[in-house]
N, C-alpha and C positions, 0 to 999 in steps of 0.2 A: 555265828561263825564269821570271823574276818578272814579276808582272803589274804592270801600271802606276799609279802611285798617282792615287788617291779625290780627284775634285779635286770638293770639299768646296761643296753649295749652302749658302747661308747657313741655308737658314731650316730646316735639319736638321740643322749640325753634330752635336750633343751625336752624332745618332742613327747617322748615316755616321761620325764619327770611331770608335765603339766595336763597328763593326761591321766595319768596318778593322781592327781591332787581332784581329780573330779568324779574321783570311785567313791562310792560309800559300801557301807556293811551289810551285806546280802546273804540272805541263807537260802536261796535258791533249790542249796542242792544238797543240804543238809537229811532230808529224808533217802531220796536218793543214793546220798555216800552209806547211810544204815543198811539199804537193802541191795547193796551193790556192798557190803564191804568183806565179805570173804570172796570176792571176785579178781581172780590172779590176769595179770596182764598176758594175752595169748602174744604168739607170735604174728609179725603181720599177717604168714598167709593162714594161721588158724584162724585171726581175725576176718580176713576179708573170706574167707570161709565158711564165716558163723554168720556172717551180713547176706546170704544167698538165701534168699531174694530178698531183692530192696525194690522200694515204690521210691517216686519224688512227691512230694508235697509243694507243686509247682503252682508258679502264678499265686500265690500269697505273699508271704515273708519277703518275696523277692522282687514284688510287684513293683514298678516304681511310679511313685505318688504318697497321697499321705497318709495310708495305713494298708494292713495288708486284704480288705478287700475293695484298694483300686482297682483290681484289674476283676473284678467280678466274682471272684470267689468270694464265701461267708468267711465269718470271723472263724479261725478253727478253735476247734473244742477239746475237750476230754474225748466225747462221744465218737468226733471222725477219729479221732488217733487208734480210738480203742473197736471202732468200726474196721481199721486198716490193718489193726497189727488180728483180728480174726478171721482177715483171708490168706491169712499164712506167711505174710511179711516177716521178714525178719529182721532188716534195718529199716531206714526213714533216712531220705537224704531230704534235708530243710535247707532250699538255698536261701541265703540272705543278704538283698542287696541293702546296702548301707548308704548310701551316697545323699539320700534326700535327708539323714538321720545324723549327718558328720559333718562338723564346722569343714569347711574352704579354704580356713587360712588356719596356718598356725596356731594353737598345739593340737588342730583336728580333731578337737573331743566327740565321743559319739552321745547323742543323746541319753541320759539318765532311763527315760522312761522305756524308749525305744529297744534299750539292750534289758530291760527287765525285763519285757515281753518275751525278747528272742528266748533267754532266761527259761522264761515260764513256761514257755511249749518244746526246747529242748528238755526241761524237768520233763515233761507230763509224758513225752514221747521215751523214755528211760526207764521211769517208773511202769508201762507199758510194756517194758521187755524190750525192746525197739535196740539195736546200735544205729546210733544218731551221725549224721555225718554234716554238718554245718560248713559254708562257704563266705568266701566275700564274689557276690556275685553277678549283678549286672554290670556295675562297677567297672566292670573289662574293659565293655566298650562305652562306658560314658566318660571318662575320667584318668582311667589307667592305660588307655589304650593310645593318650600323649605324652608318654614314657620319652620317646625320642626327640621330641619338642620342650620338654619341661620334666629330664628328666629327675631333678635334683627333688623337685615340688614332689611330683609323683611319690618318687620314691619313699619322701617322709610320710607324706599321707597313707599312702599303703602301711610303711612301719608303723607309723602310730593306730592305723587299724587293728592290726595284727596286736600292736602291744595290749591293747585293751581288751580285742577279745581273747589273749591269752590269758589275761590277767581274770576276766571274768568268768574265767571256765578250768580254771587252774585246780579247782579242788573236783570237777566232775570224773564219776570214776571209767575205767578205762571203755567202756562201751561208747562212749563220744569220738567221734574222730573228725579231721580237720581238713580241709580240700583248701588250698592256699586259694584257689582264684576259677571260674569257671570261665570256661573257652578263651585263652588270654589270646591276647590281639594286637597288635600297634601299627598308628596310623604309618604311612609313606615310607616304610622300610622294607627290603627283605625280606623272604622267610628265615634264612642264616640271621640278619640281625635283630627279628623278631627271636629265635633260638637264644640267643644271647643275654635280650634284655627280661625274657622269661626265665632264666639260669642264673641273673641278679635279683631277680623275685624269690624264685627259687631261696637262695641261701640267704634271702634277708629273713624269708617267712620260716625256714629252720632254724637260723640262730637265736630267734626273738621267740617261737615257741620253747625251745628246748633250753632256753633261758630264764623260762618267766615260773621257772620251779612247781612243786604240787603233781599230780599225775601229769602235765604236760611233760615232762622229762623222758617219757617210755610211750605218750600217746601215739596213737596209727595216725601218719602226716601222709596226706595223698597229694600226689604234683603230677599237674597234666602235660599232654604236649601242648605245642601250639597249636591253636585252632580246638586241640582235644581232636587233631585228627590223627588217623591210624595210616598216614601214607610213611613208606618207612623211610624217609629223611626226618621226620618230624618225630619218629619213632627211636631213632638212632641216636639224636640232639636230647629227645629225654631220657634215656638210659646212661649218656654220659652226664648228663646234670646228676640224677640221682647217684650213680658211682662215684661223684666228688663229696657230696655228702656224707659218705661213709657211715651211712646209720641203718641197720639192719628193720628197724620201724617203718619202714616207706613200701608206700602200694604207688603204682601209677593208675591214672587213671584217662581213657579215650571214648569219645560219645560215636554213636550211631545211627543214623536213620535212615539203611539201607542206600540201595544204588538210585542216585539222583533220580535220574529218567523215573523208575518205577516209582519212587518215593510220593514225587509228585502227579505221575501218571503225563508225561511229556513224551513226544519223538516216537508215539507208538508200542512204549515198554506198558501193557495192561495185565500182565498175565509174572506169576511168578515163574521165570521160565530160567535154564540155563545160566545164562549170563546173569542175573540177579543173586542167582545161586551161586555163582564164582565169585564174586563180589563179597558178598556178604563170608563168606570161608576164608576168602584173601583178609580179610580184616580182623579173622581172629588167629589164623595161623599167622601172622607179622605180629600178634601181642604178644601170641604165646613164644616163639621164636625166641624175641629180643627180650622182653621181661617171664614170663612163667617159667620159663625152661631155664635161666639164670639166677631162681628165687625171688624174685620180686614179684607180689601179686600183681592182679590185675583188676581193674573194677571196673565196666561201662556203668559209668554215672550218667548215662543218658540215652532211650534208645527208642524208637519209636518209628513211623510215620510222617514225613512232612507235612504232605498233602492233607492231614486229620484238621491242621490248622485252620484250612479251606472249608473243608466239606467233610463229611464221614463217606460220603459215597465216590470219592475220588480214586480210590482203590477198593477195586471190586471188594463184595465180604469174601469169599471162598480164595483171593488171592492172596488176600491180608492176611488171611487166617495161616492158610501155608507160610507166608514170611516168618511168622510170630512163633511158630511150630518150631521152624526151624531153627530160628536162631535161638532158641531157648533150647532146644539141643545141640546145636554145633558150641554153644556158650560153655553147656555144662560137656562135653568134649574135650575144649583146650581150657578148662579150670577158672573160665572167668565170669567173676560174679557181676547178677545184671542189677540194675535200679532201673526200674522203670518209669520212663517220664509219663506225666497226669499232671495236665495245668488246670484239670476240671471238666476235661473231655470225657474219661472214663469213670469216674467213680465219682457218680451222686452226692456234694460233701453236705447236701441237705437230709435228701431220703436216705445217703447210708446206706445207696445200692449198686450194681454195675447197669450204665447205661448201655451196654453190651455183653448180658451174660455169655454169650456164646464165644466173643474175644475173649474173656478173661478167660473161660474152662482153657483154651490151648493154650491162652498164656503162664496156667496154675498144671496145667498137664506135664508141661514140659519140666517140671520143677522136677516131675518122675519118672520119666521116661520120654519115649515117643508115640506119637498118636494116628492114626492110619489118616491118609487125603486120598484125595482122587485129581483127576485132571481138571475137575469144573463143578461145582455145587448147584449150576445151573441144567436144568432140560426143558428147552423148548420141545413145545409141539404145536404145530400150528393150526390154526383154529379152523373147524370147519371140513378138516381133513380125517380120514381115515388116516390113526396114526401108525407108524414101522416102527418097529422096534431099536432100542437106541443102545449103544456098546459106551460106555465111562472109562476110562483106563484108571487102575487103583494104583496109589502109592501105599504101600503097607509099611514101607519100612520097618519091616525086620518082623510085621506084625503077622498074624493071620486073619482072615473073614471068616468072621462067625453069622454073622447075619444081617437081616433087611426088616425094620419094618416100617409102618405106616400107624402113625400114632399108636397107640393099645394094640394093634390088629400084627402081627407076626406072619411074614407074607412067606410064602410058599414057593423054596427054591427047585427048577424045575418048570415048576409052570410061571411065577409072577417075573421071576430073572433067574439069571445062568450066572457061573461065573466060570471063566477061562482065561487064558494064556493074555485075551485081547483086555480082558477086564471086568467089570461089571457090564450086564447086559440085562434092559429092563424089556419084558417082553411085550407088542404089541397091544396086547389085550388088560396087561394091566397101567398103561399109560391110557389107553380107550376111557376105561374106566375112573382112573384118577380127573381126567378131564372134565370128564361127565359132558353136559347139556353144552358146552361151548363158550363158556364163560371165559371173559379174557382175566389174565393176571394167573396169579400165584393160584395154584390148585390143588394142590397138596405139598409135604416136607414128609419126603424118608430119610429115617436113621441107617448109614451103615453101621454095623460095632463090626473092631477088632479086638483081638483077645484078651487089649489093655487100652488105655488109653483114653482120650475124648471122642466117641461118635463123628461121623462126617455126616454132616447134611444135604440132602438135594432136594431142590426148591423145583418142583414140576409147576413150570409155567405156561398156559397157552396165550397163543398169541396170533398175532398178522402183521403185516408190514407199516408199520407208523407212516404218517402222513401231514406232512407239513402244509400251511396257507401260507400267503401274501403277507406282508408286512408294512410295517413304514415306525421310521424313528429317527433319532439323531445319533452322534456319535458320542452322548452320554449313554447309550443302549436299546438295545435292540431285541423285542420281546418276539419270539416265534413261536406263533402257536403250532404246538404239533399233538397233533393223537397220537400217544406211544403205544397203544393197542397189545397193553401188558409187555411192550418190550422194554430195556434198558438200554441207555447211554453209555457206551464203552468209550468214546473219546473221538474227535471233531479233526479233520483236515482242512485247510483254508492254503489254496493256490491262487494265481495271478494267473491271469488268460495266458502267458508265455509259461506257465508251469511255474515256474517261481515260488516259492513259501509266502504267502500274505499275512501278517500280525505279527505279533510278538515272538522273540527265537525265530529270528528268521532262517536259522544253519535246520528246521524242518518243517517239515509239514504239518505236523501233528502237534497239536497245542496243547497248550498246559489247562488240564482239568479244573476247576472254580478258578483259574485265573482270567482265561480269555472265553472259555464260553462254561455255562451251570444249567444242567437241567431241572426242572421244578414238575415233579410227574402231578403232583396236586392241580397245579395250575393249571398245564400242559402247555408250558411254553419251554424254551430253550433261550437263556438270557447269552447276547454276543455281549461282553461287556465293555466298558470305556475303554478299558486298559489293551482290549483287543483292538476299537478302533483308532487309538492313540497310535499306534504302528500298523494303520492302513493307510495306501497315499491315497490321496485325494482326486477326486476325476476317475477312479478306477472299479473293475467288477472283479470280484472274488469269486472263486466258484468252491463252495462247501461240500465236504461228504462227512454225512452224520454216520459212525458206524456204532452197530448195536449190538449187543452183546448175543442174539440170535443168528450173526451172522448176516444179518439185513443191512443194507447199508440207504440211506437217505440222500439224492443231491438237491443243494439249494444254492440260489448264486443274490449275491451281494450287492448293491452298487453306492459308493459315496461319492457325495459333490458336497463340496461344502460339508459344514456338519449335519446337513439332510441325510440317511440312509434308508436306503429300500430295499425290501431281500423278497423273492420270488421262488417260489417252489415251482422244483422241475414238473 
């Protein structure tokens, strides 16, 4: 198969003609167009409809360095594609930065080799069933994001991107789709003239697709806001881009990963509460407003967790859980389809498994419905004690309780728990028991079931009040031993004798989880890290409080001189 010729925009020849001259004859997609060719092009939002749910194939293709397992993920295969499209995927968004793979100067050819590849793993992911969703994407901010500075350069470079990978993808049948740019950016301007110079992306990346002939003529063409955020100036500035357009083929597309504070576990936000919940609703009723409700899909090409970057334990699991719950129902609510970001946190692209079965179930639940929570997946009890009996308040949403048990064993409503108005209520005697002989930590895990959905788990942990030693270190870090005597690290206060916030973010108290301090319960220390003491003055005592997820709270106080530190337990 030859692909079809470059049908040439005026105001880039020089850039498209020599960019042409460096395609050769590729059948890429030749099996592909056989088992895709009684396949009728849907409308965008049957498309972005039929793409519910989509994974990201993050941190590969996009890595930047010299192939795609720079950044530490494997080479991918057949195997992960076909490992991914069998936990119910139904697109693959494969971002692809380009930048280390495209001459600098003029006619910005993209490597030969480089776009076979990208080629080969849009093929396999196709062949797979998969709608494929390909990007130009780190590219934002390494290169594109001097649009204001050089914008002439820019702008060729981009078009000659764009012209090649149109041209190389021109005969793929209509299950490919095409995201001009992810999270666009530019350096020292405005958001109005960031709005602007994303609006000349915009219609250079429509004219030069729906130019370059073959299924690109009717493809699904997705245009972000700026940032890809959902605040609704940025929301408003892409709806009139897309409106100048005039092409019934366009999805927008906005990323999310919840309300900052919780995201990363900062300022005291540890619990999915309230205001996290209005947050996240406020972001999909401003999509759906401005684009769903005026026919234009919607697609989060990106959503997730910050904080996972850090740590997995940065956001409790039973709060994470509720986040993921939720917005995978409020998503399928206002009609917008999720891709879910995986840079190789969550899904094993060796074993082929989830490193978090219990994440994905509510993340795959929500695809059907909704699933019962509760207020906390935790129960302490404290060690040593005759235990009382403890009340859980249940979220059912919408569901009902059908039961309780304790691995194989089907526990006995009545006598083991109650349930009422207040919520679940585990009785005295069978928390006694669960605890047994006094052992500290995790003691058992009950299932609640509701009448549909993914079970809730609660983690019966005994425990005592952790217990911190003496120390000594420098202001590269600060290791504290502490006994957490089966408790957890809910998130760390650091003040200044006048009350003051001491470390990093200083507008709180409450510091950002694996940023400024990480617990290691293996080790049993508590790391203050550089970057916390990097924003402590010097000469000065800090006074800490470790608060723990039992409601125990820890104080410890600090002292640096020079970059000598010393931290004392109360």
């Amino acid at each position: 198969m030859r692909r079809k010729p470059i049908r040439l925009l005026a105001a880039v020849v020089a850039v498209a003609a020599a960019a042409a001259a460096a395609f050769t004859v590729r059948t890429a997609f030749a099996e592909t167009e056989t088992e895709h060719a009684d396949t009728a092009q849907l409308s965008a939002a049957e498309t972005v409809a039929a793409m519910q749910p989509g994974w990201n194939l993050g941190n590969s293709l996009d890595a930047v360095g010299e192939d795609e397992t720079a950044w530490g993920n494997p080479r991918i295969t057949p195997e992960l594609l076909d490992s991914i499209r069998a936990q119910g995927f139904n697109s693959i968004r494969i971002p692809v930065t380009w930048s280390a793979h495209q001459d600098e100067a003029a006619p910005y050819a993209i490597d030969t080799a480089y776009m076979d590849r990208v080629e080969e793993v849009v093929d396999l992911a196709l062949e797979d069933g998969f709608y494929v969703l390909i990007n130009i994407h780190h590219d934002s901010w390494q290169w594109v994001n001097q649009m204001p500075a050089q914008h002439d350069a820019v702008l060729a470079r981009y078009d000659a991107a764009w012209t090649q990978i149109a041209e190389a993808f021109a005969d793929a049948p209509p299950e490919l789709v095409f995201e001009n740019i992810n999270e666009p950016q530019f350096a020292d301007v405005s958001e109005e003239e960031g709005d602007a110079l994303l609006h000349e992306l915009n219609a250079s990346f429509h004219e030069i697709v729906r130019g370059s002939g073959g299924g690109n003529a009717e493809r699904l063409l997705v245009i972000p806001t700026l940032h890809t955020s959902a605040e609704q100036p940025r929301l408003d500035a892409a709806a009139e881009s897309i409106a100048s357009l005039n092409d019934p083929m366009i999805a927008a597309t906005v990323h999310n990963y919840g309300f900052w504070p919780f995201s990363v576990n900062i300022a005291g936000y540890t619990t999915f509460n309230d205001e996290v919940r209005a947050d996240l609703e406020g972001v999909f009723d401003r999509v759906k407003a401005t684009f769903v409700d005026k026919g234009v899909p919607v697609i989060l090409g990106e959503w997730g967790l910050l904080g996972f970057d850090k740590h997995v334990g940065v956001v409790e699991q039973g709060e994470k859980l509720k986040f993921f719950e939720y917005l995978g129902y409020y998503a399928a609510k206002t009609g917008v389809t999720t891709m879910w970001w995986d840079n190789g946190q969550h899904f094993d692209r060796t074993a082929h498994t989830w490193k978090d079965p219990e994440l994905f179930a509510h993340v795959a639940g929500a695809w059907e419905g909704r699933s019962g929570t509760a207020a906390t997946d935790l129960v302490y009890v404290p060690a040593g004690e005759t235990p009382a009996a403890q009340t859980i308040a249940l979220h059912e949403n919408g569901l009902e309780f059908t039961g309780l048990s304790h691995g194989d064993a089907e526990l006995a409503e009545g006598t083991d728990y109650t349930v009422g108005a207040d919520g679940l209520t585990l009785s005295a005697d069978l928390l006694a028991r669960l605890v047994g002989d006094g052992g500290l930590g995790e003691r058992a895990v009950l299932e609640a079931r509701f009448s549909s959905g993914v079970p809730w788990r609660f983690h019966v942990i005994s425990s005592r009040a952790p217990v911190a030693q003496d120390a000594s270190g420098t202001t590269a870090g600060l290791d504290v031993p502490v006994a957490f005597n089966g408790d957890q690290l809910a998130t760390m206060e650091a003040v200044y004798a006048d009350g003051t916030p001491a470390g990093p973010a200083d507008w709180t108290a409450f510091k950002e989880f694996a940023l400024a301090f990480e617990p290691d319960y293996e080790a049993g220390t508590i790391a203050l890290t550089e970057a916390f003491f990097a924003a402590v003055d010097d000469n000065s005592t800090v006074s800490l409080t470790f608060h723990f997820w039992s409601g125990t709270t820890l104080e410890y106080t600090v002292e640096r001189s020079g970059s000598g530190v010393t931290g004392s337990a109360a």
